[in-house]
C-alpha atoms as an extended CHARMM CRD file, in Angstrom:
* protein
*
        89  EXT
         1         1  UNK       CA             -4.9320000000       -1.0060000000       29.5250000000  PROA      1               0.0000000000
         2         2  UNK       CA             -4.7160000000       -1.6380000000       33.3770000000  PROA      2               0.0000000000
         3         3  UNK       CA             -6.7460000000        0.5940000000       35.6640000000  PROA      3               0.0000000000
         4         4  UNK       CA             -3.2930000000        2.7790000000       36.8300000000  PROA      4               0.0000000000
         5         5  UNK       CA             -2.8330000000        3.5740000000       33.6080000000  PROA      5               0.0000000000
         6         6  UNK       CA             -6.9140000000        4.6710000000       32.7670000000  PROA      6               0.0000000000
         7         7  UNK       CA             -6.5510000000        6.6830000000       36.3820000000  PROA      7               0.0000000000
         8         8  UNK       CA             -3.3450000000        8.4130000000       34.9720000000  PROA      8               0.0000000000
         9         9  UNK       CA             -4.9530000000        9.4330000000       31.6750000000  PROA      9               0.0000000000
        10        10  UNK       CA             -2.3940000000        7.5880000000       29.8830000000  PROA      10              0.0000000000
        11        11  UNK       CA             -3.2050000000        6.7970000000       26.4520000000  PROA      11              0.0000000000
        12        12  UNK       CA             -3.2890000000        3.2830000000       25.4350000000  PROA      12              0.0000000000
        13        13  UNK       CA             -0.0260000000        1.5970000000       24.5260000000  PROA      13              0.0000000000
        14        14  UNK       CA              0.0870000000        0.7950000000       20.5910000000  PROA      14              0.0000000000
        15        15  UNK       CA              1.7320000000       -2.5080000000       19.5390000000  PROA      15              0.0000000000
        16        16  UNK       CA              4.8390000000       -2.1560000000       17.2590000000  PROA      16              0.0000000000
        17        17  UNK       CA              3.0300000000       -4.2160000000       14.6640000000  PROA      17              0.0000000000
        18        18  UNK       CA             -0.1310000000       -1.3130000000       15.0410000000  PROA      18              0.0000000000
        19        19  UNK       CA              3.1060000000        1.0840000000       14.3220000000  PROA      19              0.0000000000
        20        20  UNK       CA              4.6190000000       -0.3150000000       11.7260000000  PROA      20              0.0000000000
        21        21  UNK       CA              1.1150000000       -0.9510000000        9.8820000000  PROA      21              0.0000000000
        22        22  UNK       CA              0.7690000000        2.9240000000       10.3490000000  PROA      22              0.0000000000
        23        23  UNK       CA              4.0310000000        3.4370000000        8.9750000000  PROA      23              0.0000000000
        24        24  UNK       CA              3.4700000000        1.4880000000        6.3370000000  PROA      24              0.0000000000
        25        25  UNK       CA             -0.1000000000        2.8470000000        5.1450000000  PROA      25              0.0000000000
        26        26  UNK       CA              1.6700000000        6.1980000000        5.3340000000  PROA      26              0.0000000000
        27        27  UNK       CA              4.4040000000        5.3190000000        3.1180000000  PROA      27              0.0000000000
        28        28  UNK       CA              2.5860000000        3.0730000000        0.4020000000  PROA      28              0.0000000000
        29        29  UNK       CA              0.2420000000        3.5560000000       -1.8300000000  PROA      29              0.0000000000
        30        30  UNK       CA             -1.0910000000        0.4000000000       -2.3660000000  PROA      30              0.0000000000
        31        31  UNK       CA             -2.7460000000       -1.2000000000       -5.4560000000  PROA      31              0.0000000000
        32        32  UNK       CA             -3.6540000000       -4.0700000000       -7.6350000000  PROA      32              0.0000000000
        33        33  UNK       CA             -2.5800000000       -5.3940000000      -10.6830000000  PROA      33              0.0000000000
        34        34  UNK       CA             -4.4600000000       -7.3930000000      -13.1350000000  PROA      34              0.0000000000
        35        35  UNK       CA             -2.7280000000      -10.8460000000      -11.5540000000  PROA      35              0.0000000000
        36        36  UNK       CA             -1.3270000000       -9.7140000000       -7.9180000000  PROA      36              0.0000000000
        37        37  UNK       CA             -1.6280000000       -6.9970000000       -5.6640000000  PROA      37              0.0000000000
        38        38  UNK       CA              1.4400000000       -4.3470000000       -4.8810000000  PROA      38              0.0000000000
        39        39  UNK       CA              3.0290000000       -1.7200000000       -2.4560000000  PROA      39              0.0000000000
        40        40  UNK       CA              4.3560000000        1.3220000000       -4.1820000000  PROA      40              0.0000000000
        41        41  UNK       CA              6.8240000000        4.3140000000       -2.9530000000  PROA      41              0.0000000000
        42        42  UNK       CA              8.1850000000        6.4280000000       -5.4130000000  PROA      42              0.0000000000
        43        43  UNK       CA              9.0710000000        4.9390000000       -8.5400000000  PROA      43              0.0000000000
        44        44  UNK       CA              9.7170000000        1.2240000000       -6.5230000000  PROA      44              0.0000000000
        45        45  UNK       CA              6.6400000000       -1.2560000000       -6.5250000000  PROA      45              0.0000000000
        46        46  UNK       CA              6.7140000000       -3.9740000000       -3.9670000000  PROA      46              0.0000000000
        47        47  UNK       CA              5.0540000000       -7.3140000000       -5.1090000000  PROA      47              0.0000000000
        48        48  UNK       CA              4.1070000000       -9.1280000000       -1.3560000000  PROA      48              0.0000000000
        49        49  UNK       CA              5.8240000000      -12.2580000000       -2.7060000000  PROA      49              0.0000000000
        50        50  UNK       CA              9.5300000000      -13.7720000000       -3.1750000000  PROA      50              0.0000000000
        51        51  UNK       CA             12.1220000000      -11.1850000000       -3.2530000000  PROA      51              0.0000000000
        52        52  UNK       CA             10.2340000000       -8.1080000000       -3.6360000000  PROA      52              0.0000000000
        53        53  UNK       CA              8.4600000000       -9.0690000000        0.0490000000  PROA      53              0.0000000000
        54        54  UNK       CA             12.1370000000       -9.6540000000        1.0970000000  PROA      54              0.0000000000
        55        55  UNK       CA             13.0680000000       -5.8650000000       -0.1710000000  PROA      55              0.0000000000
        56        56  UNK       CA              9.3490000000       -4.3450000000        1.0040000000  PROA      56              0.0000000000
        57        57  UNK       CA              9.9470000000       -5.8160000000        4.4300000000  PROA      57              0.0000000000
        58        58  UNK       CA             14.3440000000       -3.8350000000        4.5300000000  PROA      58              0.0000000000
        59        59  UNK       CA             12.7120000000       -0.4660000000        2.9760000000  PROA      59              0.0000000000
        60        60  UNK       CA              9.7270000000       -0.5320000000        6.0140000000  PROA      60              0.0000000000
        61        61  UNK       CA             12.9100000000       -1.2800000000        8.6560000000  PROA      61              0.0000000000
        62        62  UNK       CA             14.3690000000        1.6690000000        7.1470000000  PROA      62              0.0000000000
        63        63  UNK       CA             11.2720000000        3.3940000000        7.5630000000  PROA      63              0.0000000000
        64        64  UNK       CA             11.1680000000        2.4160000000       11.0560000000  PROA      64              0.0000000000
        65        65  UNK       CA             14.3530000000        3.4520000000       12.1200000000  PROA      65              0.0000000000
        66        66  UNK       CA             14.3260000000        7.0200000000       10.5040000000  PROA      66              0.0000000000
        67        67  UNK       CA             10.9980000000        7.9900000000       12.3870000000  PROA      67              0.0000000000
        68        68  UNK       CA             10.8570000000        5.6330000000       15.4550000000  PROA      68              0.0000000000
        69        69  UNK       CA             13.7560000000        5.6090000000       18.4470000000  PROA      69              0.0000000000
        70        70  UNK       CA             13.5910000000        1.6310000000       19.3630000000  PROA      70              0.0000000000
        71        71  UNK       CA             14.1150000000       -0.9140000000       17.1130000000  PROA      71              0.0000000000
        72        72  UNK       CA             11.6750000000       -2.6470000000       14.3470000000  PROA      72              0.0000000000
        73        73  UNK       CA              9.3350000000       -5.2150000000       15.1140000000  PROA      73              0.0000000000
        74        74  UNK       CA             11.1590000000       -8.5790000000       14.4370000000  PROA      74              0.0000000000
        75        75  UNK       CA              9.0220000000      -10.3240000000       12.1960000000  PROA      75              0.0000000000
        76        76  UNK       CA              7.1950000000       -7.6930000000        9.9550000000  PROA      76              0.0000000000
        77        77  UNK       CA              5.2860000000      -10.6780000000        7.9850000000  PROA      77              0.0000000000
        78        78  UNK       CA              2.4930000000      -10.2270000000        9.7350000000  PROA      78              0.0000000000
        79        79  UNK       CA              2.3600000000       -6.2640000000        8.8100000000  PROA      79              0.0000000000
        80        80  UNK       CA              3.5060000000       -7.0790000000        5.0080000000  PROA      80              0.0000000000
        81        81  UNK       CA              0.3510000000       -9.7250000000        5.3210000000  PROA      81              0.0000000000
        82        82  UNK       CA             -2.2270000000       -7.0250000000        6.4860000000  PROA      82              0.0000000000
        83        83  UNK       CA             -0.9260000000       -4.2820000000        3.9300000000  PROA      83              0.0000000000
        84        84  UNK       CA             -1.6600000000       -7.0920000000        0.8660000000  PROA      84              0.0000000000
        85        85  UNK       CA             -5.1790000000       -7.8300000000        2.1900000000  PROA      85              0.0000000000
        86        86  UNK       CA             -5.6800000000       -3.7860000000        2.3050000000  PROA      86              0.0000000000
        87        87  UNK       CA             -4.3210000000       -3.6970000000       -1.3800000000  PROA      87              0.0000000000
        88        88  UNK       CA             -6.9330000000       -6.3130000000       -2.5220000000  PROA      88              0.0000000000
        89        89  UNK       CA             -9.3240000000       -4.4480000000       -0.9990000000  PROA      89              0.0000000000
């Protein structure tokens, strides 16, 4: 945070990946199976691998655009990434 921004009061700027791992640990519950961990909304469970990632990664874009005004993070890998190590936690 610069010093303008600290003399304004401004609070500090969150990254879009910080967002979208909010969004994301909002919207999931996450969990572990006996061989691989999983991301679950509703009745729909998210394996972080192959085409479930693929279909995890469209339903948090979704996500994002119903509850943020600018667009998704490009590359939500990362956040998919952090949300399995938080599930094998």
């Amino acid at each position: 945070m610069s010093e303008d921004e600290q003399a304004a009061g401004k609070p500090p700027r969150i990254s879009k990946r910080e967002r979208a791992l909010t969004l994301a640990r909002e919207r999931y519950k996450l969990g572990r199976a006996t061989r691989w961990p999983y991301a679950q909304h509703g009745n729909r469970q998210y394996r972080f691998e192959g085409t479930d990632r693929k279909a995890l990664a469209a339903d948090l874009r979704d996500c994002w655009r119903a509850q943020c005004t600018d667009d998704p993070p490009a590359d939500l890998n990362p956040v998919i990434d952090d949300l399995r190590h938080l599930a094998l936690d």
